[in-house]
N, C-alpha and C positions, 0 to 999 in steps of 0.2 A: 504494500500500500504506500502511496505516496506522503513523503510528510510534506510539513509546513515550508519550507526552506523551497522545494520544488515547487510547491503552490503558488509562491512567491514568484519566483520566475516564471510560472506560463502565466499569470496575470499580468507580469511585468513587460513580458512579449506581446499580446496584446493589444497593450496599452501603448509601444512603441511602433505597434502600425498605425494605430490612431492616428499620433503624431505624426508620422510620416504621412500618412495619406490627406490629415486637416493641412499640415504644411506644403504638401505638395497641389496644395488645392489655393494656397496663400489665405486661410481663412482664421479667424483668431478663435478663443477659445469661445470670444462672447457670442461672435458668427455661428459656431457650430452648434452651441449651447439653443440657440432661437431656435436654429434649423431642425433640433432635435426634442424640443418643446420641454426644454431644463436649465439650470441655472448652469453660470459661469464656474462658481464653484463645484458646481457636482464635476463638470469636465476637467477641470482640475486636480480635484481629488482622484479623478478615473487614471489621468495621464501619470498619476504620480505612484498610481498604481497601490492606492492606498485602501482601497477594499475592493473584493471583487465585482467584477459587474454581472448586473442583473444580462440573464437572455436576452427579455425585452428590450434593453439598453441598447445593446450590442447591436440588435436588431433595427433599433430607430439609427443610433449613429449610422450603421452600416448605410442606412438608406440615404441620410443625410449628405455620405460621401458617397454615394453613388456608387457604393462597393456590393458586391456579392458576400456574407457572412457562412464561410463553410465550416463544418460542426461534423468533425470525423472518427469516429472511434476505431480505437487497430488495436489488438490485443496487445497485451504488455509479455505475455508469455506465448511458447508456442503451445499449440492443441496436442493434447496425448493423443497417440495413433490408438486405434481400436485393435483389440488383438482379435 
C-alpha cells in the first residue's frame, strides 16, 4: 500500500501540470479560479499541492484548460498465473 510520502508526490504531479498547462495558457490563478467557478485561493492551495483534489475539481479545471482528464489504473503487482 502506498504511504503518505508517495501521496505526496502524485498530488504534487498533478498539480505541476496544472501549472504548466494555466501557464502555458498565460492565464493567472485568479483567471483560472472564475473559469472554474472557485476562488483564487483554492487554486493556490491546489498548485501548492496542499491537499488533494476533489475528482470534481480536476474535472472542472480540466475543462477550464481545455484539457482531457485521464484516470488510469494499472496494477501495482503482477497477476498470479492460474495453475
Amino acid at each position: 500500500m502506498r504511504g503518505p510520502i508517495e501521496h505526496d508526490d502524485f498530488y504534487a504531479r498533478i498539480a505541476r501540470q496544472v501549472v504548466e498547462q494555466r501557464t502555458s495558457r498565460r492565464l493567472s490563478q485568479r483567471e483560472l479560479a472564475e473559469l472554474c467557478g472557485t476562488t483564487q485561493s483554492a487554486i493556490a492551495r491546489f498548485e501548492a499541492a496542499v491537499r488533494p483534489p476533489k475528482l470534481d475539481t480536476l474535472l472542472r479545471i480540466a475543462a477550464a484548460l481545455d484539457c482531457e482528464l485521464e484516470v488510469t489504473f494499472r496494477p501495482r503487482t503482477r497477476p498470479t498465473e492460474e495453475r
